[in-house]
C-alpha positions in Angstrom: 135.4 -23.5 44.0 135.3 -19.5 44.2 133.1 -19.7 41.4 130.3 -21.4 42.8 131.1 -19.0 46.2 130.1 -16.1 43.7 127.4 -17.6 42.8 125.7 -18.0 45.7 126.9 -14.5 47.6 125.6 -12.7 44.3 122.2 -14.6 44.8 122.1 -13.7 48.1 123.0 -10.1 47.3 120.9 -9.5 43.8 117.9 -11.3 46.1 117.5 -7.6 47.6 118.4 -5.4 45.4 116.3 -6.4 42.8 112.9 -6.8 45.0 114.0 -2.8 45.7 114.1 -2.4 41.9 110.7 -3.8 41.2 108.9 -1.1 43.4 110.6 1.7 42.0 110.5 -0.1 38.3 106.5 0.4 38.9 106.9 4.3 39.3 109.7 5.3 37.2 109.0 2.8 34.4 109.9 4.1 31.2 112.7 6.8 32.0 115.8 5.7 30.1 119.3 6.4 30.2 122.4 6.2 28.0 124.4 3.3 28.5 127.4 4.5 31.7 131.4 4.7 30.8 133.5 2.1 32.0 135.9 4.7 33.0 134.9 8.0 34.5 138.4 9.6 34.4 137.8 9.3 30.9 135.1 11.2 30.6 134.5 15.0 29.8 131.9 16.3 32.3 129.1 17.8 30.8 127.2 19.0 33.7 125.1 22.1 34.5 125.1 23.3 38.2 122.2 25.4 38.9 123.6 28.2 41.1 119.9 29.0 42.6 119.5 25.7 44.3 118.6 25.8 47.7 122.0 25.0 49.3 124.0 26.9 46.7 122.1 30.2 47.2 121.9 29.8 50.9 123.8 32.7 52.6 126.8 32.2 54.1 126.9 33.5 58.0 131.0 32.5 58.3 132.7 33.0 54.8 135.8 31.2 54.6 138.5 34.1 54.0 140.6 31.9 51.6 139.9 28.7 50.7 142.8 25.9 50.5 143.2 24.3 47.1 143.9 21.0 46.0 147.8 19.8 46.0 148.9 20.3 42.7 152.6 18.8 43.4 153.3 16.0 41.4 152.1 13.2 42.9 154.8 10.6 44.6 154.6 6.7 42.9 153.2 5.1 45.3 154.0 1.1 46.1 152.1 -1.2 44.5 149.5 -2.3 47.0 148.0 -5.7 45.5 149.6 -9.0 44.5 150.0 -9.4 40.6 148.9 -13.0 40.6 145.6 -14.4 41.5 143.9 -18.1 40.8 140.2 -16.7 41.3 139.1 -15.9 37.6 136.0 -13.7 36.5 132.6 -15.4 36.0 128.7 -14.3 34.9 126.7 -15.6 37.8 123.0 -15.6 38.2 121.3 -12.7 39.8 117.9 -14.2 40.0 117.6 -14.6 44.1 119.8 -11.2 44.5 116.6 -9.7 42.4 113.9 -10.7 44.6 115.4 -8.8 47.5 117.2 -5.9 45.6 113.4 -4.9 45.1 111.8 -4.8 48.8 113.7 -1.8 49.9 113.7 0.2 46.6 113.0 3.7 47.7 113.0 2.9 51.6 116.1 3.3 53.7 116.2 0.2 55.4 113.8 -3.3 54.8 112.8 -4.9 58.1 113.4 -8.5 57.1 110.8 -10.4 59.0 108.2 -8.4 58.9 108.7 -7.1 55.1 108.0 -3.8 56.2 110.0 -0.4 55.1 111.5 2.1 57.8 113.5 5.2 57.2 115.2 8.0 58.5 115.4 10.4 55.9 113.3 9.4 53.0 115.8 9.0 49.7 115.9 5.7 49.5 119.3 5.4 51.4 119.2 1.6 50.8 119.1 2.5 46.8 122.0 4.7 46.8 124.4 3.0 49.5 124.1 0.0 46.8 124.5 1.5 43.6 128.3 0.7 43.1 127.3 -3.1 44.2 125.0 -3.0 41.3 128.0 -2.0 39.0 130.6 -4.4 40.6 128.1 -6.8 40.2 127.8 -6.7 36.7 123.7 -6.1 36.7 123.7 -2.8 34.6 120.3 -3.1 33.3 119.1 -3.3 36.8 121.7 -0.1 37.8 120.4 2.1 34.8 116.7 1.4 36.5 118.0 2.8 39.9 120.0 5.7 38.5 116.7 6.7 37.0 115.2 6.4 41.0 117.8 8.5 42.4 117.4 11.4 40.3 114.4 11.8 41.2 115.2 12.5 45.0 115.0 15.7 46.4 117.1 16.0 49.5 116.0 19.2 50.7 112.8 17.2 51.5 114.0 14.9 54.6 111.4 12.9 56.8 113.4 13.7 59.9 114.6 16.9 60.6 117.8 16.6 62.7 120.2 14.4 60.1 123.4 12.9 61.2 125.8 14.0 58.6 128.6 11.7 59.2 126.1 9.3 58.3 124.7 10.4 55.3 128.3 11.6 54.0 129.5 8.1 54.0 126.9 5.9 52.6 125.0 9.0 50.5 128.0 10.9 49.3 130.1 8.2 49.1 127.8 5.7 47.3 127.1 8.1 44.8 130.6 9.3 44.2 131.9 5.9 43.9 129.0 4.9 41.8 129.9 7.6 39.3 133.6 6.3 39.3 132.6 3.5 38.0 129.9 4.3 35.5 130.7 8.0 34.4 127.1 8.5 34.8 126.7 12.6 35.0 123.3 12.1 36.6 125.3 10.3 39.7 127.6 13.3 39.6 124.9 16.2 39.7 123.3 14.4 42.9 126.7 13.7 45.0 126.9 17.7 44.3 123.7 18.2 45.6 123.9 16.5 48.4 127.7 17.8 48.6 126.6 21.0 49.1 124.1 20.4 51.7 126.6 18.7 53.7 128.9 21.6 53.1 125.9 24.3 54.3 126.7 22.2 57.9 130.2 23.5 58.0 128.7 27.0 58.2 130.2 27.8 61.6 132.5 30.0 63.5 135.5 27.6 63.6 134.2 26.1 60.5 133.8 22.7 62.3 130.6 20.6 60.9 127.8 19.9 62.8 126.7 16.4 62.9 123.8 16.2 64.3 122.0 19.1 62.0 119.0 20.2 61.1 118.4 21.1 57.4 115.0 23.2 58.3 116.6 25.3 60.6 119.3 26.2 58.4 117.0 26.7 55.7 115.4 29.0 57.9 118.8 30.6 58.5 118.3 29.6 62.6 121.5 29.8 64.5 122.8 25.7 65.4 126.3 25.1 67.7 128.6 22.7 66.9 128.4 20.2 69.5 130.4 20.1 72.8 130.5 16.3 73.0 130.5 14.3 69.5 132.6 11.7 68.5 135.5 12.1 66.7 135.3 10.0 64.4 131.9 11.4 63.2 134.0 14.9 63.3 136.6 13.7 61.3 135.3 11.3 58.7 134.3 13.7 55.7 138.2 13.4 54.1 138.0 11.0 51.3 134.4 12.2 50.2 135.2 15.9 50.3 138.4 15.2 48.3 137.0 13.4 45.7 133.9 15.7 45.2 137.0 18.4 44.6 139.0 16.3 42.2 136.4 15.5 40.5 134.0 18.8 39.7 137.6 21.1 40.1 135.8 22.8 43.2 138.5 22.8 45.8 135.7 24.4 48.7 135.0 20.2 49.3 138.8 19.3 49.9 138.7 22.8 51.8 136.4 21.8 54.6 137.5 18.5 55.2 140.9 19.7 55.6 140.6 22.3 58.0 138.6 19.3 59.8 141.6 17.3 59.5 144.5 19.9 60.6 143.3 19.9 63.7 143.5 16.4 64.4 146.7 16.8 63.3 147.6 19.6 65.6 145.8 17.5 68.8 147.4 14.2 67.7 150.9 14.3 70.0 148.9 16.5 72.9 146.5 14.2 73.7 145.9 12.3 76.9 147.2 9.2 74.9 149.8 11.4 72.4 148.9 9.2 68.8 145.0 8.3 69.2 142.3 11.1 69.4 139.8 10.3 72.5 136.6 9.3 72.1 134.6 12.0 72.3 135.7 15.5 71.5 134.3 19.0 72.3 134.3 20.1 68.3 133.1 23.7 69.7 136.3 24.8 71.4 138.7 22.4 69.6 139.5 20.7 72.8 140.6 16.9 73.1 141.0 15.8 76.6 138.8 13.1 77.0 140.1 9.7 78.1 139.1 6.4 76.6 140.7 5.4 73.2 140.0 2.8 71.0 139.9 1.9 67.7 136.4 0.0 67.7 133.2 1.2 68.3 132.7 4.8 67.7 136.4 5.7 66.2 137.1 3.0 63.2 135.6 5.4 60.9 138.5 8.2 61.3 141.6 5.3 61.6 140.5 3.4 58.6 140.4 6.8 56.6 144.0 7.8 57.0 145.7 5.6 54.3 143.0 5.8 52.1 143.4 9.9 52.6 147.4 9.6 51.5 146.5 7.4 47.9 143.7 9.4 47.2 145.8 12.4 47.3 148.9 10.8 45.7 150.9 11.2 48.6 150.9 14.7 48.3 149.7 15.7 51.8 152.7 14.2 54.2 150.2 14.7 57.1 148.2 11.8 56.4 151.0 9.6 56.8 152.4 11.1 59.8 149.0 11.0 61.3 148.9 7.2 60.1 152.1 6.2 61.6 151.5 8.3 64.8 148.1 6.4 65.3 149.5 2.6 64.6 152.6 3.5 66.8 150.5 4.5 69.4 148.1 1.9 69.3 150.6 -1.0 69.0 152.2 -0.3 71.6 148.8 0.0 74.1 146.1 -0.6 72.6 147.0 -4.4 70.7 147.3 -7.6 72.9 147.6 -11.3 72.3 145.0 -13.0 74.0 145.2 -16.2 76.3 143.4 -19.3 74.1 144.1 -23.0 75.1 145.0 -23.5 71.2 148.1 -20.9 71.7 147.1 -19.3 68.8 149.8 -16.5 68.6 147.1 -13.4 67.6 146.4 -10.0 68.4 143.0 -8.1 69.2 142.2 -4.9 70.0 141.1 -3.3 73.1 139.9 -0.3 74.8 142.5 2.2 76.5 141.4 4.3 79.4 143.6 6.9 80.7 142.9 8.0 85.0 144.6 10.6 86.9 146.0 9.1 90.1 145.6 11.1 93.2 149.2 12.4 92.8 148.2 13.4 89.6 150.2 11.1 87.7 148.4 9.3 84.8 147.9 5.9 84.8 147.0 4.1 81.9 144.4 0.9 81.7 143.8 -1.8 79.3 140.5 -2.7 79.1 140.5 -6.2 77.2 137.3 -6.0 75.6 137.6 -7.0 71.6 134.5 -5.3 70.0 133.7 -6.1 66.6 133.6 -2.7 64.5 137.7 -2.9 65.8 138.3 -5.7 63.4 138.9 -3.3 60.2 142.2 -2.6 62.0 144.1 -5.8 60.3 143.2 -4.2 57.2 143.9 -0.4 58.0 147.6 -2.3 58.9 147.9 -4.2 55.8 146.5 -1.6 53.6 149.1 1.4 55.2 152.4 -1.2 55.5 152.0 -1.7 52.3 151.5 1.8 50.9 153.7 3.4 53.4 156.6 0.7 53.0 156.6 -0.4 56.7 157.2 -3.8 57.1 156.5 -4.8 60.5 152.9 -3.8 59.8 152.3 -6.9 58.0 152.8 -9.3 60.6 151.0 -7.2 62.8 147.7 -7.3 60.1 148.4 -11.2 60.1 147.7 -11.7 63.5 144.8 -8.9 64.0 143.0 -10.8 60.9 143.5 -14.2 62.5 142.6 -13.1 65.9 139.1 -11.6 64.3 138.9 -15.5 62.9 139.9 -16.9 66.1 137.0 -15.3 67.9 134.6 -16.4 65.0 134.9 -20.0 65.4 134.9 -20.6 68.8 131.5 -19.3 69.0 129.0 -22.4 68.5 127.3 -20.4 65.4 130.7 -19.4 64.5 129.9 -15.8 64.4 131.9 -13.4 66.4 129.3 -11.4 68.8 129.5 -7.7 68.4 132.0 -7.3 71.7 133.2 -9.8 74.4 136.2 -9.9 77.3 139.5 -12.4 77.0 142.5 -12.4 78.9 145.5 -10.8 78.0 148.8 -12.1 78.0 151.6 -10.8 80.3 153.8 -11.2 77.0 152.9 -11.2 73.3 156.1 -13.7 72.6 155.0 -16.3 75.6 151.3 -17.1 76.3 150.9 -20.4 78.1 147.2 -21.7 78.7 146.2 -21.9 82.2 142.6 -22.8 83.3 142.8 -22.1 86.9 143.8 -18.3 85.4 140.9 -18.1 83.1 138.3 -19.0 85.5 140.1 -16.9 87.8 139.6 -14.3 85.3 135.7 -15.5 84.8 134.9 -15.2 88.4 136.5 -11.2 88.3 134.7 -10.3 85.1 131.4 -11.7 86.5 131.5 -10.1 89.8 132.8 -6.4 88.2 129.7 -4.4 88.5 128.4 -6.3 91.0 128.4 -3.8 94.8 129.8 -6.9 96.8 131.6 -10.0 94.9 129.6 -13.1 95.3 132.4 -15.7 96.9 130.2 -18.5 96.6 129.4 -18.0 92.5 130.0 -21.2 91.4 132.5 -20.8 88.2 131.9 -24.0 86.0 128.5 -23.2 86.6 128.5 -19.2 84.5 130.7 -20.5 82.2 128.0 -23.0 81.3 125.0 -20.6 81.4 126.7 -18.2 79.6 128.4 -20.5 76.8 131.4 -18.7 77.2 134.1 -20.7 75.0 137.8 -20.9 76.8 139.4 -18.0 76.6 137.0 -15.7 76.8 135.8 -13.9 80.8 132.3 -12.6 79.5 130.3 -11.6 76.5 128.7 -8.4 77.0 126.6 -8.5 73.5 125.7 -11.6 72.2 124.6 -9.9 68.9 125.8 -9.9 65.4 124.6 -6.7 63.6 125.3 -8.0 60.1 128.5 -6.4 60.6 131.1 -6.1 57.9 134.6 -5.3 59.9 135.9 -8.9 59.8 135.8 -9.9 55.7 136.9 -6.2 55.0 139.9 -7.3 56.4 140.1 -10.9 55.6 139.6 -9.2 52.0 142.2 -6.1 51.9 144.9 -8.5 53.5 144.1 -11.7 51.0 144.6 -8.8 48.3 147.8 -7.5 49.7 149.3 -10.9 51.0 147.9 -13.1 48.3 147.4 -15.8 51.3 145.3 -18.6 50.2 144.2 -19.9 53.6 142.1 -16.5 53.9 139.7 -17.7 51.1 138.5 -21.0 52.9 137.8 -18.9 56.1 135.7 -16.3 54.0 134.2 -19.1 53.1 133.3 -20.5 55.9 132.4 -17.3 57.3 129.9 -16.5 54.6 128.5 -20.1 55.1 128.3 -19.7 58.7 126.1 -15.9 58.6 124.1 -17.2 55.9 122.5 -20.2 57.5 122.5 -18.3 61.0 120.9 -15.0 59.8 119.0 -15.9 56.4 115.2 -15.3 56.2 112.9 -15.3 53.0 113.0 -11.3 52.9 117.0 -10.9 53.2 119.0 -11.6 56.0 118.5 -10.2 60.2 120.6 -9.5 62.8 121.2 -12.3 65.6 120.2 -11.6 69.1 122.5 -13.9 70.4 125.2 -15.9 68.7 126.2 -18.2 71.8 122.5 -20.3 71.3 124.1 -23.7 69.3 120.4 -25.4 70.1 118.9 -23.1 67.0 116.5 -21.2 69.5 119.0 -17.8 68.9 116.9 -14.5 68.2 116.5 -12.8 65.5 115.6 -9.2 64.8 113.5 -7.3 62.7 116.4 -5.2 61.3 118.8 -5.4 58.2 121.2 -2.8 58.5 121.7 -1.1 54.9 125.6 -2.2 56.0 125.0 -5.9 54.7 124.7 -5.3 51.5 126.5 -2.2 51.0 129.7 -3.6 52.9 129.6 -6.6 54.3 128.3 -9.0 51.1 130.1 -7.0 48.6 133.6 -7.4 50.4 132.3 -10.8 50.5 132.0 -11.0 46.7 135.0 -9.2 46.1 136.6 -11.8 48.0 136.1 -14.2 45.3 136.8 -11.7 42.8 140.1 -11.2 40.2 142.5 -8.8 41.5 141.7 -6.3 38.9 137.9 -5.9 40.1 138.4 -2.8 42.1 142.0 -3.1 42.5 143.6 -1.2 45.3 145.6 0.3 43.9 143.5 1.9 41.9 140.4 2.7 44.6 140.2 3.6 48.0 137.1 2.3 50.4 135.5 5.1 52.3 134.5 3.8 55.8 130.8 3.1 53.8 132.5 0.2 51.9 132.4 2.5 48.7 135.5 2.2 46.2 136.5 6.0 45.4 138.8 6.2 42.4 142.3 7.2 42.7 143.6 9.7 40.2 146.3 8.5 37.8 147.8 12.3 38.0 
């Protein structure tokens, strides 16, 4: 059976890729390159840096006074993360309807699936690069040779927009090209993730050496002054770790790993004096290094930061303790507030993730809230738990990745398309051991949700009556998006726990998952987001967008899925928060 699943996810992947190579194919025809390595840590780089490109020979205003090198410790043996034994076995599949889309975005950012038409932000061809490594993985080298040729050719000091958002484009641009060289030990992929490496790094030109994410590359080039921001995210602000490091292992230049780390220390010093000591807020003032915001969660605007941390500790052998005291710090923390068991009439015994907000009573005292809203983007935290108990050597975080994973299922098929919408309210159980059903509480529940922005509760809103408009299934008090972005959160972990756990069960949900998003979202240029995912009676919306994140992320963890164990193992990789495998070194 997980043949035939490969087969069609491949189709459904190679469809767009390959429609992206056939407009680039018509420009760049004839530029050839040497077959890749299967191994890059093989290799003996060969690579000229030109020390008079643009970001190179930029000026520095805020020299670093000694930069911090590498770890050059031995490295600790690290537990074996994967399972030895697997029943899915390698196959060739047929690329032919992956081709016809690969082609439509070739050089554009992102396609715009019902319409056809092309949009982008900065004008590289984001889509090409974030997908290079699927190529690879995928087995269509001919077609990744073709788009190695296409990325060469871009120039990134010439950007369509001129404020870029450089979280962003470290984690699908950086990171796709890095891993894409990991795999293929293509030099070409190497001289661009420096490139762009050092662009990135030109935005850590500041006083406290902080990056600025939202940066402008024309001012800088035109040596104007920019401030890092008072208000960004922190997970934007701390999310440049794995790509930094690995840009330093590999070229032996340890500024990368410098910046990053600096980053990193003071999320380390902030963890324990926060207003919830173990998770960083929200938002953070990046410009004075303070941290006192109040809502926490590991969804929306943070997973990028929390998935990072184990993948930090491997990729550095274990050499940098602080990655896994930050790790344990965060899951401690989080556990103990953040996790719940939601109320569901099947007594499903699983956990979801909510939102913690922290108020100062009028005494002053601090009082901290739940807010039992499950967003999508927090389902990668099953996998973060699976992935770190099993690297760290802590138990109890297996179970606890069991029942987040489930609990991400859960909400997926009680939804009549059986897609999870991108975030909805549940009630929480007063006890994660004992969770009886009640109906009367649910709709009691319903009737609180409905009325909670509302400036006087309506007494006379009739119950049975929202619950039916607004297809809310039992269980849950109120959907507040009805979309599905194409997300990948879910399978990522459905995927990093089948590879730790080795639990067979996990395959005939992917399944059913991938079945599910394919006949709700597929169109004949690739796939679109869902406008709502509640609409059984096939009259659900559906945009004009295809997040590069589909393909990049959420159909390759799909097709790893259905992969052998030894197709980027992890325990030999580590996924950046763009769904791109970075190698770990084997010294």
């Amino acid at each position: 059976m997980s043949r035939a699943y490969r087969q069609i996810i491949r189709a459904c992947l190679g469809t767009f890729l390959l429609y992206l190579l056939y407009r680039c194919h018509r420009t760049n025809d004839g530029i050839l390159l040497t077959t890749p390595s299967q191994d890059a840590s093989k290799v003996t780089l060969n690579i000229e840096i030109n020390p008079n490109s643009l970001w190179r020979k930029l000026p520095v205003r805020y020299p670093v006074a000694e930069v911090q090198p590498l770890p050059v410790t031995l490295p600790q043996t690290l537990p074996k993360v994967q399972l030895a034994d697997s029943k899915v076995s390698r196959l060739n599949l047929d690329p032919q309807t992956t081709r016809q889309i690969a082609s439509l975005a070739w050089g554009a950012d992102e396609l715009a699936p019902l319409s056809s038409s092309l949009r982008n932000k900065w004008g590289w061809g984001a889509t090409l690069i974030d997908n290079l490594d699927t190529l690879w993985i995928m087995g269509m080298h001919d077609e990744f040779k073709k788009a190695v040729a296409a990325v060469t050719h871009i120039k990134f000091e010439d950007t369509q927009s001129p404020e870029i958002n450089t979280h962003e484009l470290n984690i699908h641009l950086l990171g796709g090209l890095l891993a894409a060289f990991d795999l293929s030990a293509d030099a070409k992929l190497l001289g661009k993730a420096i490139e762009l490496g050092d662009m990135l790094y030109a935005a850590f030109d500041t006083p406290n050496r902080m990056p600025i994410i939202h940066w402008n590359a024309r001012k800088a080039v035109r040596r104007e002054e920019q401030l890092v921001g008072e208000s960004v995210l922190g997970a934007e602000l701390g999310s440049f770790t794995l790509e930094f490091t690995r840009l330093s292992q590999i070229t032996g230049d340890p500024k990368y790993f410098d910046a990053a780390q600096r980053v990193m220390e003071l999320f380390d010093n902030k963890q324990d004096t926060t207003k919830l000591p173990g998770l960083w807020p929200v938002s953070v003032n990046a410009r004075e290094g303070i941290f006192d915001d109040n809502v926490f969660t590991l969804g929306a605007e943070a997973s990028s930061l929390y998935k990072s941390l184990p993948g930090a500790y491997a990729l550095l052998g274990g050499k940098v303790p602080m990655y896994r005291r930050m790790y344990e710090n965060v899951t401690l923390t989080a556990a103990g507030h953040n996790l719940f068991r939601p109320m569901n009439p099947e007594g499903k015994d699983v956990l979801i993730s909510g939102t913690v907000r922290v108020v100062t009573a009028d005494n002053g005292n601090q009082q901290i809230h739940l807010e039992p809203q499950m967003q999508y983007r927090s389902c990668f935290a099953g996998g973060m738990f699976a992935l770190g108990g099993a690297l760290l050597n802590i138990p109890g975080h297996q179970e606890i990745a069991h029942k987040l994973v489930d609990g991400c299922i859960w909400a997926h098929r009680v939804i009549p398309l059986r897609i999870m919408p991108e975030s909805f309210d549940v009630v929480p159980c007063a006890s994660q051991k004992s969770c009886p059903w009640s109906e009367w509480h649910w709709k009691q529940e319903v009737w609180k949700n409905a009325n909670r922005l509302e400036p006087e509760p309506d007494p006379n809103l009739n119950v049975d009556t929202f619950i039916r408009d607004h297809r809310l299934p039992k269980g849950f008090t109120g959907i507040s998006d009805t979309a599905y972005n194409l997300r990948p959160e879910v399978i990522e972990s459905i995927f990093t726990l089948y590879r730790v756990s080795g639990r067979e069960d996990l395959l005939d949900a992917a399944w059913d998952m991938f079945q599910a998003m394919q006949s709700a979202t597929q169109t004949k240029n690739g796939n679109a987001a869902i406008g709502d995912v509640t609409d059984e009676g096939g009259e659900m919306t559906l945009k004009d967008s295809m997040d590069g994140m589909w393909m990049s992320q959420t159909l390759k963890y799909f097709y790893l899925m259905f992969s052998p164990p030894d197709l980027i193992s992890l325990d030999e990789f580590a996924f950046n928060a763009g769904g791109h495998p970075l190698k770990r070194p084997n010294e």
